[in-house]
TORSE-655842 format. One record per residue (C-alpha): x, y, z. Coordinates in steps of 0.02 Angstrom, whole numbers, plus 50000, padded with zeros to 5 digits. Layout:
XYZ...
END
This chain:
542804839053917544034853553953543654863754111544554878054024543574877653867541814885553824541334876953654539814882853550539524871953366538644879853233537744894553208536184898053311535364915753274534434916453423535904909753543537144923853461537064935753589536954925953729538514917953627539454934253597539104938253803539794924853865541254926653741541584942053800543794947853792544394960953914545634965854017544914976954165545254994454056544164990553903543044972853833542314969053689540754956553660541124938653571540454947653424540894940453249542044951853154541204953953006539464957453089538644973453147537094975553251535614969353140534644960253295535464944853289537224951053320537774965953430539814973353425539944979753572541644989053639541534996853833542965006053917542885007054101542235022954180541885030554020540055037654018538825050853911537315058153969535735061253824534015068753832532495055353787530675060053764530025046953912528135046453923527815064753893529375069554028531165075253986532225060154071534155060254048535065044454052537115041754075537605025153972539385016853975539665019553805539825008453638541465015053598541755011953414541964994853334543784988053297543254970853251542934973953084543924961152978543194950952813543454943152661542884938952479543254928952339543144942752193542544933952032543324941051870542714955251788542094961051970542754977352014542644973752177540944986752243539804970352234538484971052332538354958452464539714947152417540764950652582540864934552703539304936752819538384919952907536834923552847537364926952650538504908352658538064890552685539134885952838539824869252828540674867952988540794880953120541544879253306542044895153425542884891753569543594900253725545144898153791544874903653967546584897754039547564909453891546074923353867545884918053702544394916153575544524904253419543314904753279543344888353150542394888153003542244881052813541014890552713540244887952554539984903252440538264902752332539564900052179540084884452284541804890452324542504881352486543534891452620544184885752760544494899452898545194903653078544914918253188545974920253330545744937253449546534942953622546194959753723547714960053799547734955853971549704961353975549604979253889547644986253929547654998053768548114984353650546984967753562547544958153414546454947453285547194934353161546224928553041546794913052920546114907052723546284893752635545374891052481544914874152472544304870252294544654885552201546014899152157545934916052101545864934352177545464936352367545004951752449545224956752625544354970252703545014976752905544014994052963543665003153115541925010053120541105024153233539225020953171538845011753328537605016553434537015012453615535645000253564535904983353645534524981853740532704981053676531864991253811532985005253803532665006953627531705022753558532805032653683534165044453634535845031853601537035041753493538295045753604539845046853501540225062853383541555063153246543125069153260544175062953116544715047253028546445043052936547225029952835549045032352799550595020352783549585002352832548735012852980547155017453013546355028953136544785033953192544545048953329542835052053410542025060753558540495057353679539255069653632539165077353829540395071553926541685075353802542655061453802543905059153663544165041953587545545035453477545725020853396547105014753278547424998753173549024989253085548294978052960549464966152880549274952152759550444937252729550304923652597549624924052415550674934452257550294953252211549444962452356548814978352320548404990052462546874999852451546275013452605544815024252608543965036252741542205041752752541505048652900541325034753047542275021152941543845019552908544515003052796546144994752731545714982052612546904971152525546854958352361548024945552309547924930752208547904914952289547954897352232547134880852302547544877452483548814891552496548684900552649548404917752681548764925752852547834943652890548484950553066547584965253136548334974553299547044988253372547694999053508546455010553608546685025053701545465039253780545855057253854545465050854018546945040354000548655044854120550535048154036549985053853876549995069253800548345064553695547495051153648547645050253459549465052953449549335037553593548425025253506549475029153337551135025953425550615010953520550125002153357551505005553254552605000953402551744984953467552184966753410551644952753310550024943853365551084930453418552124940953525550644949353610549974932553610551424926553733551474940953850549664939553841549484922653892550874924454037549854940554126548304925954122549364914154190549844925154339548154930254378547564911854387548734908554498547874920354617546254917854573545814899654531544404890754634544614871954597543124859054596542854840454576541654841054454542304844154283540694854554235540694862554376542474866954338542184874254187540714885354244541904892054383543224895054248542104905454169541524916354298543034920454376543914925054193542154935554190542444944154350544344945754297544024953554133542974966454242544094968054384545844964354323547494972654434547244985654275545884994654370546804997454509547405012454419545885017454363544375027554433542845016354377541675005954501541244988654465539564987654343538154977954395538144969154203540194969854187540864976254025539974966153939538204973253888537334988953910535954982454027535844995854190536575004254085538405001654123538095008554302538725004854502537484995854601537904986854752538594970154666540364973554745539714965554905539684948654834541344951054738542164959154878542564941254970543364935454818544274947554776544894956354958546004941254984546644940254813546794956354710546824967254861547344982254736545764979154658544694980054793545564997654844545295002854668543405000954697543515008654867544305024554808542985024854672541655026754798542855041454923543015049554754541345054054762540945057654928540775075954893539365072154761538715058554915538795072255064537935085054949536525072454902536305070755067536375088255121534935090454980533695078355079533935084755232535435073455319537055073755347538615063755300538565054255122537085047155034537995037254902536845033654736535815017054715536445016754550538155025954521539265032654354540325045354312540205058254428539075049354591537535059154565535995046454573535875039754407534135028854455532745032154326531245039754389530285029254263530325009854211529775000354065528634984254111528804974953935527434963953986526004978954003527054990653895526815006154024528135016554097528165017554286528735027754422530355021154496530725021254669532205009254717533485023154747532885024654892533715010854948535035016355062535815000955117536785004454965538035015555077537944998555233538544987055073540115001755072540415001555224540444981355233541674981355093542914994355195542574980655326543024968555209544634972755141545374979755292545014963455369545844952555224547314966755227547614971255427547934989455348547635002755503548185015655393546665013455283545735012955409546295028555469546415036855324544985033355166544385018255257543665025655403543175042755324541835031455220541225021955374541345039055469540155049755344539075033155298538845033455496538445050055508536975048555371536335032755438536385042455599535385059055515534195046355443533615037055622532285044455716532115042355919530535034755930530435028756131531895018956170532025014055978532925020955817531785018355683532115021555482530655027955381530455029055208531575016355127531724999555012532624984755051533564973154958531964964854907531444976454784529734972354745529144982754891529365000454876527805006054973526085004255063524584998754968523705011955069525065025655061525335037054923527035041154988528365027054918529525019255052529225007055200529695009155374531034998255483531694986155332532514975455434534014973155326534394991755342534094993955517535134977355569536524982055428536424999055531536634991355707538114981455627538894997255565538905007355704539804994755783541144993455673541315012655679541595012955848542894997155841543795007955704543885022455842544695010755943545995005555799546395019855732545625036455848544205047955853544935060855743543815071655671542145062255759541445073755905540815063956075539105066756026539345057155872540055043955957538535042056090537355043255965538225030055858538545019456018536735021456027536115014855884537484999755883536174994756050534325001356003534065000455820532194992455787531894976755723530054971155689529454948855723527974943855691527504924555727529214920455798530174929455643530904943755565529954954155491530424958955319529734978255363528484985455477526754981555443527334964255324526414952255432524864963055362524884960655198524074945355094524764929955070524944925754857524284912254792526004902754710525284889554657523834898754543525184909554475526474895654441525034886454360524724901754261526274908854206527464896254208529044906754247528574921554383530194926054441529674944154367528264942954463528214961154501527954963054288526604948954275525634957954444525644976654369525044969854204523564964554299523304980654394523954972654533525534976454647526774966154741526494978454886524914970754933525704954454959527074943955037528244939554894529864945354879531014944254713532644941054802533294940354990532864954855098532964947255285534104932255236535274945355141535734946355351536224928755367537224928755195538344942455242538424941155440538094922755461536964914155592538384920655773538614936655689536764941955648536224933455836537734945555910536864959455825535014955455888535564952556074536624966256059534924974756011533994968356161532994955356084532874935756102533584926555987533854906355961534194892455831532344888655819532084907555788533424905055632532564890555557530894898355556531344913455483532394905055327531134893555312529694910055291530454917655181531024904355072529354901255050528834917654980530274921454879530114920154683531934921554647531964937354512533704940454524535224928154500535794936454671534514926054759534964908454720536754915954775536114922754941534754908354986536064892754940537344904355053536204900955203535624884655186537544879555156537674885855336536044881555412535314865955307536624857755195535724845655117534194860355060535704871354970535824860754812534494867054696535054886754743536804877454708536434872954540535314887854493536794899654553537824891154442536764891254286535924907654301537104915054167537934900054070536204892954041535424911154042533994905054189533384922754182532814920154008533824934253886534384943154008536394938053982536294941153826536414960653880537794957953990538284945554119537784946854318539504949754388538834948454578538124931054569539614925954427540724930754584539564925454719539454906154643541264905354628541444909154836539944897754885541014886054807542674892554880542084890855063540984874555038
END
């Protein structure tokens, strides 16, 4: 087997978007799913196009409430490329006799990507239902070298007949943000017409997001090589534009269609607009081969940075393919872009496109290697810290009070309400009120200033997000005796966003946040001593100096506990449940639909306390404790891993990440089944449909350093 190859045989309906996921071509500016080009969304397939940073906001009707969601949009479709043998007589409007999988017998079919060159190859010979035999290749890029360009050959050869062939290359705006099942029956139209042209062997296509007012411009070269007597044909309707072109070929003569896309939006720098843009870049750029070669050199620089070798050639190959994933996301392109890094990549529309806190897993990766990258995402973040400070001005605090789940602007794009498919009711949504979101900021500062040594960013953007993340975490302690304490969060865990005897949501002391909090005041105060106080008064400083000493942190039974009040709560019956349900790592789903709530119990979905020995290891998180006041030893360590392993149902492909992290450290020998699950959770799609609406860019990036630093 070839580590550098991802092979998939035949055609499988309900493996095709898990397929076209996993396929996914980008180059940090703009990807587009492994769709096939002649498909568009019917269920089974799903052509999706995302451009970094580029959101829309729409009204939905959400259980008798106005809600308004921001989605990275489905920009429109360039794949669009077909063919058809025309029988004569046929003037060529036949219905249904364009090349489609489900319409033709396949007789052989193989896709394959190239993850060394960025490359996706397509191999098929189809039978028509008047048993013509064609033999056909698809190869496609997204240019890794120029970010506004992708290229798509395709190559026929009819195999037992001869006659009049008809290619058909469009670009097509009636796309729609509908890629994920439970967001369906909410608003999704998010693109508005502009205009479409054909002129000259071009075509172009110019829309808008309905809101944010984003313009879009696409434009294609279609060219056709091969065969005797081409006739050009182009048409424009509103949302589709089309070149289509007929020749007459004979038996196992080869005909070469080469179609060169170039994409540009008005958010984009040195242009004067985007239409004129994406016109000139097409008619200027190269041959497929020649954006083929630059192509494949930009890849081969970037592996040189980034490749993370292995013994094991599967295990290879799964590496391979995460870190071209987290590439295709976070290529040097972004670094001169303003987008954040989405929870589900460019790849799907799952969270729809937004900023959670995956960065923290990528951010060890990719600190060392791309530091550009890393900035990028950094500046993202001080970008919005006028949007952060005012959210937190708004609850009461002070400094920023960045968003659980971030987009265009930083506002807090969390949905009040959720969809449980299981019960089919919408619930209330509380999990952006987890504010460890800003600590997992401030660790990635910490991170990239210590794989650069750069003072200057730590006295400049640097330390005025670890300043103003300090000053809210600050705002949101209370004195309580000779304790800080937090009230009214949610950790990392999740499943717990409240009491069962409190109407309020939130818990109190999450010991993630107020350990994460210790750990940052620290490092604010070691920045002081880099880079100066400039701008922080004394009293900040003693009240951050502190809480780096007397933040709270809750045992109960020799361990950590996960929040105050957790050693109350019932312990679940696993076993019953496992017998029950098979698969409950959505235990939280499976628990509502029985009127039931995981805040009753001790269960967790990912890691919550051992999310503290992932990121500061076993020294660092005992420095932090004693630091604290409290006694801490190795016994202390193994009891609490071992607790919470045992009440931890694993409902996010973070957590097999997080828990084989620790027992690397701690327990070699117990790490390989979080090992293996880390590294299958999106190749073999452990989460069960999930990929298939974008990968899970934190634990793609997280496997590939567990395996780094094993």
């Amino acid at each position: 087997m070839d580590p550098w190859l991802l092979t998939y045989d035949g055609y499988d309906p309900a493996q095709e978007g898990l397929r076209e996921s996993l396929t996914t071509l980008g180059n940090g500016y703009f990807a587009t799913r492994g769709a096939v080009p002649e498909a568009r969304a019917d269920g089974v397939h799903y052509p999706g196009t995302y451009v970094a940073g580029c959101y829309d906001r729409l009204v939905s009707r959400v259980a008798g409430r106005t809600v308004d969601n921001e989605d990275l949009v489905n920009v429109p479709n360039w794949l669009p490329l077909t063919f058809r043998a025309v029988d004569t007589g046929d003037d060529g409007d036949g219905d249904g006799d364009w090349f489609a999988p489900e319409r033709t017998e396949i007789l052989t079919g193989r896709r394959f990507l190239d993850m060394r060159a960025g490359v996706l190859t397509r191999l098929l010979r189809v039978r028509d239902p008047q048993g013509r035999i064609t033999r056909v290749e698809q190869r496609r890029l997204v240019s890794m070298d120029d970010p506004h360009l992708a290229a798509l050959r395709m190559t026929i050869v009819p195999e037992n007949w001869s006659g009049t062939l008809q290619v058909r290359s469009a670009l097509d705006r009636r796309v729609t943000n509908s890629g994920v099942a439970r967001y369906r029956g909410l608003a999704d139209r998010h693109l508005v017409p502009i205009r479409s042209h054909a002129s000259h062997g071009v075509i172009e296509l110019l829309t808008r997001t309905a809101t944010s007012r984003v313009e879009i411009a696409l434009a294609a070269r279609t060219t056709l090589t091969g065969g005797r007597g081409q006739v050009v044909s182009e048409a424009s309707e509103e949302g589709w534009v089309s070149d289509e072109r007929t020749v007459e070929v004979a038996t196992g003569e080869e005909v070469v269609v080469e179609k060169v896309v170039a994409l540009y939006t008005s958010r984009d720098r040195a242009i004067a607009e985007c239409e004129a843009a994406a016109r000139t870049a097409v008619v200027r750029a190269g041959s497929f081969e020649a954006l083929l070669k630059r192509h494949v050199r930009a890849w081969d620089r970037l592996w040189q940075r980034a490749h993370v070798p292995a013994e094991d050639v599967d295990v290879q190959q799964i590496l391979n393919l995460y870190v071209f994933h987290l590439l295709q996301t976070t290529s040097p392109h972004l670094a001169e872009l303003d987008a954040g890094l989405p929870a589900r990549g460019l790849h799907g529309e799952a969270y729809r496109g937004h900023v959670f806190w995956d960065e923290l897993f990528a951010f060890p990766f990719l600190a060392p290697r791309f530091p550009e990258v890393t900035r990028a995402l950094l500046r993202y973040r001080w970008r919005r810290l006028p949007e952060a400070r005012w959210a937190a001005r708004v609850a009461g605090h002070t400094g920023a009070m960045f968003p659980w789940q971030s987009g265009s602007d930083g506002r807090e794009e969390t949905p009040r309400l959720h969809l449980n498919p299981r019960s089919g009711r919408w619930l209330p949504d509380h999990s952006h009120l987890q504010r460890h979101v800003g600590l997992a900021i401030a660790h990635n500062v910490w991170q990239h200033y210590l794989a650069t040594k750069d003072t200057a960013f730590l006295a400049g953007f640097g330390g005025e997000l670890l300043v103003e993340i300090a000053r809210f975490s600050a705002s949101l302690a209370v004195r309580e005796g000779d304790r800080y304490a937090v009230r009214g969060v949610m950790g990392p865990d999740e499943y717990h966003d409240g009491y069962p005897d409190r109407a309020e949501p939130g818990l109190d002391n999450n010991a993630y946040t107020n350990v994460m909090t210790a750990w940052l005041m620290r490092r604010v105060l070691d920045t002081i001593s880099l880079v100066g106080a400039e701008g922080v008064s004394r009293e900040e400083i003693d009240r951050f100096t502190g809480m780096a000493g007397r933040m709270r942190v809750d045992f109960h039974d020799g361990v950590i506990s996960q929040f105050e009040g957790y050693e109350a709560l019932r312990e679940l019956d696993w076993a019953a449940y496992r017998e029950k349900y098979g698969d409950i790592r959505r235990l939280d789903r499976i628990l509502e639909a029985e009127g039931d709530t995981p805040n009753r119990y001790k269960a967790s979905k990912q890691a919550d306390v051992l999310m503290l020995f992932h990121l500061l290891g076993e020294d660092g998180l005992t420095e932090v404790l004693t630091g604290l006041g409290y006694e801490w030893d190795p016994a202390m360590t193994a009891r609490t891993v071992d607790y919470y392993l045992a009440r931890t149902c694993h409902g996010s492909t973070l957590s097999a990440v997080v828990h084989a992290g620790v027992l690397a450290r701690l327990r070699p020998g117990a790490s390989h089944p979080f090992l293996v699950e880390a590294l299958n959770s999106d190749v073999r799609d452990l989460q069960g449909g999930t990929t298939a609406e974008g990968i899970h860019l934190g634990a793609m990036a997280g496997a590939a350093v567990l395996f780094e630093t094993s």
